[in-house]
N, C-alpha and C positions, 0 to 999 in steps of 0.2 A: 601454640607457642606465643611469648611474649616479645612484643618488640617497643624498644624505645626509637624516636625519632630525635633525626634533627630538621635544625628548622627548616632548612629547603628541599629538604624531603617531604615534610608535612606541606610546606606552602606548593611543590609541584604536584603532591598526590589531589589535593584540594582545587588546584586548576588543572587536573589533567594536563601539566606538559610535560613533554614528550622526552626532557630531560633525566625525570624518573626513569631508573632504568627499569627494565623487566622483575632483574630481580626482588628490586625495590617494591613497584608496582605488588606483583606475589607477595611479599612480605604483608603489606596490608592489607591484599583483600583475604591472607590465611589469618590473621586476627581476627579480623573482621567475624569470622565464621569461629572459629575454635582460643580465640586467648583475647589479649589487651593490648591495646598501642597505648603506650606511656607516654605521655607527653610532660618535658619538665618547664616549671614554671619559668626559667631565663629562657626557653622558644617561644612560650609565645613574648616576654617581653620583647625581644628582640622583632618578634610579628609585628608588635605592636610598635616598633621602632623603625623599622624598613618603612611601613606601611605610611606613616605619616611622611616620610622620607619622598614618597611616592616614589620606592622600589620596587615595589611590587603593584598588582592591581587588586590583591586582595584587600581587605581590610580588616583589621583587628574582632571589629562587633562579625563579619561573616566566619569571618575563622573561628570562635566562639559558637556563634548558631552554628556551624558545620559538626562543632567537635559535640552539641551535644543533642545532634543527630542521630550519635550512636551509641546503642550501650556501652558498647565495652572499648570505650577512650575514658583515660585516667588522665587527670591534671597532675604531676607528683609535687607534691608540695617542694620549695627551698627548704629544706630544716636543716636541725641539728648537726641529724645521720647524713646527709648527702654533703652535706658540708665538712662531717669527719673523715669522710669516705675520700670527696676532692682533697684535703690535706694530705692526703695519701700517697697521690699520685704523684709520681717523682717525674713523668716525665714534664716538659715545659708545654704547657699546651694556652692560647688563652682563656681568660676566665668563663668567660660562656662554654667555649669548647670542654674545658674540664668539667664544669657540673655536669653537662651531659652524658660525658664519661662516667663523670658518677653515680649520675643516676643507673644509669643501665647496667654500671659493677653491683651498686644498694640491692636492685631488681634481679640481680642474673639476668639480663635479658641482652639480646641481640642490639644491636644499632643498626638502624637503618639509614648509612650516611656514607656522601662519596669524598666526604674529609679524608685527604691522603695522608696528613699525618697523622691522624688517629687510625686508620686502616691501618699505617707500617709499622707501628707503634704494639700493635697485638697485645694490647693489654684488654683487648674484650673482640669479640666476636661482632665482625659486621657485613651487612649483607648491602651489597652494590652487584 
């Protein structure tokens, strides 16, 4: 199965903390083995925003070497499609939060993200 990420999902699965929850956790290491974790291009910018922020302790260049660690992590491009896709959605979401949406309505794929209002929102399927 396919999962898209958001970004502190990716930035706790990448430092193991313990914030990931379980199911989270399992989300990426069943990719990991059998499908793709999507990654869209506004996570890592926003990576790459925190990070200088010093939000986090990752850094933009480790999250990069981490993601291409592994085969099967996809960067999804900003395009077009993801962008007709975001026009879409009616609900009010911020602008990062919505491509992400988008992304992972574009993909069919899961989110793996403990966003509440995208969780109550059920306009895509997410695993917390």
């Amino acid at each position: 199965m396919n999962f898209v990420t958001d970004t502190h999902s990716l930035v706790w699965y990448f430092t193991e903390d313990s914030r990931l929850s379980q199911k989270g956790m399992e989300a990426f290491e069943r990719a990991v083995n059998e499908g793709l974790i999507i990654i869209p291009t506004v996570v890592l910018a926003e990576i790459m925003f925190i990070a200088k922020k010093g939000r986090i302790t990752l850094t933009f260049k480790e999250t990069l070497e981490r993601i291409e660690n592994y085969e099967n992590y996809y960067i999804a491009p900003l395009d077009i499609e993801i962008l007709g896709v975001a026009d879409n959605i009616k609900l009010y979401l911020e602008m990062h939060d919505k491509l992400i949406v988008a992304t992972a309505l574009y993909f069919e794929a899961g989110l793996i993200t403990k966003d509440d209002q995208i969780t109550k929102a059920r306009i895509i399927s997410t695993i917390w």
